[in-house]
Phi, psi and omega in degrees: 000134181278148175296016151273017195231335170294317188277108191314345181229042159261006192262349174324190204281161168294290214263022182240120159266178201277301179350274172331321204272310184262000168285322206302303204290349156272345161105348176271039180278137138300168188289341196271323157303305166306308188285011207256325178281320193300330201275342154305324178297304213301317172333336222210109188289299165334302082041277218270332165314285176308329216269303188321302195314308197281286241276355205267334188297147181253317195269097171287343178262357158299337181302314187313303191256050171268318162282329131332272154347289182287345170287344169273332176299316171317317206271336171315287156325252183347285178320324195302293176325288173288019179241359178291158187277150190284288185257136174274177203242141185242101149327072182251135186316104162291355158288354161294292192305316179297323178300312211267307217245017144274309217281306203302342186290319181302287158314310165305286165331297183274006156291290208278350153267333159313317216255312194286341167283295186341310205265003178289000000 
């Protein structure tokens, strides 16, 4: 899987990167970069969600390494994943079969008593 796919505030707007995006949300942006990120936001519902949601955070400066944490956690999980085997190997039981092959010997067997009384 590529690692940009992985980083959680990387799917934003094309011209809002995660730097920016958390400069914004700490507060060192000038006023003309902030409106410049907010008007970028807006294009985009998605965009204009988050950006609310992270302003909505009361500790802005916990935010990087909140994100830091889930970008690892992402990659954690992901690695996890590509290390399960893709196809499992199906185990069959012979007593399962020798059972199956009882019950169809069975089933054959009250048909063909069946169908002869009937026709007897």
């Amino acid at each position: 899987m590529k690692e940009n796919l992985k980083d959680i505030l990387s799917h934003l707007h094309s011209e809002v990167d995660q730097e920016t995006l958390l400069r914004y949300l700490e507060g060192k942006l000038t006023t003309e970069e902030q409106h410049e990120l907010e008007k970028n936001t807006l294009d985009d519902d998605f965009d204009a969600d988050a950006l609310e949601g992270l302003n909505n955070i009361a500790n802005k400066a916990k935010i990087a390494a909140l994100v830091e944490q889930l970008n690892q956690d992402i990659k954690k999980k992901t690695e996890k994943k590509k290390k399960l085997p893709h196809r499992r190997e199906v185990k069959i039981e012979p007593w399962l079969l020798i059972t199956i092959l009882l019950v169809l010997v069975i089933a054959v067997i009250s048909y063909i008593i069946i169908h002869r009384m009937k026709n007897g």
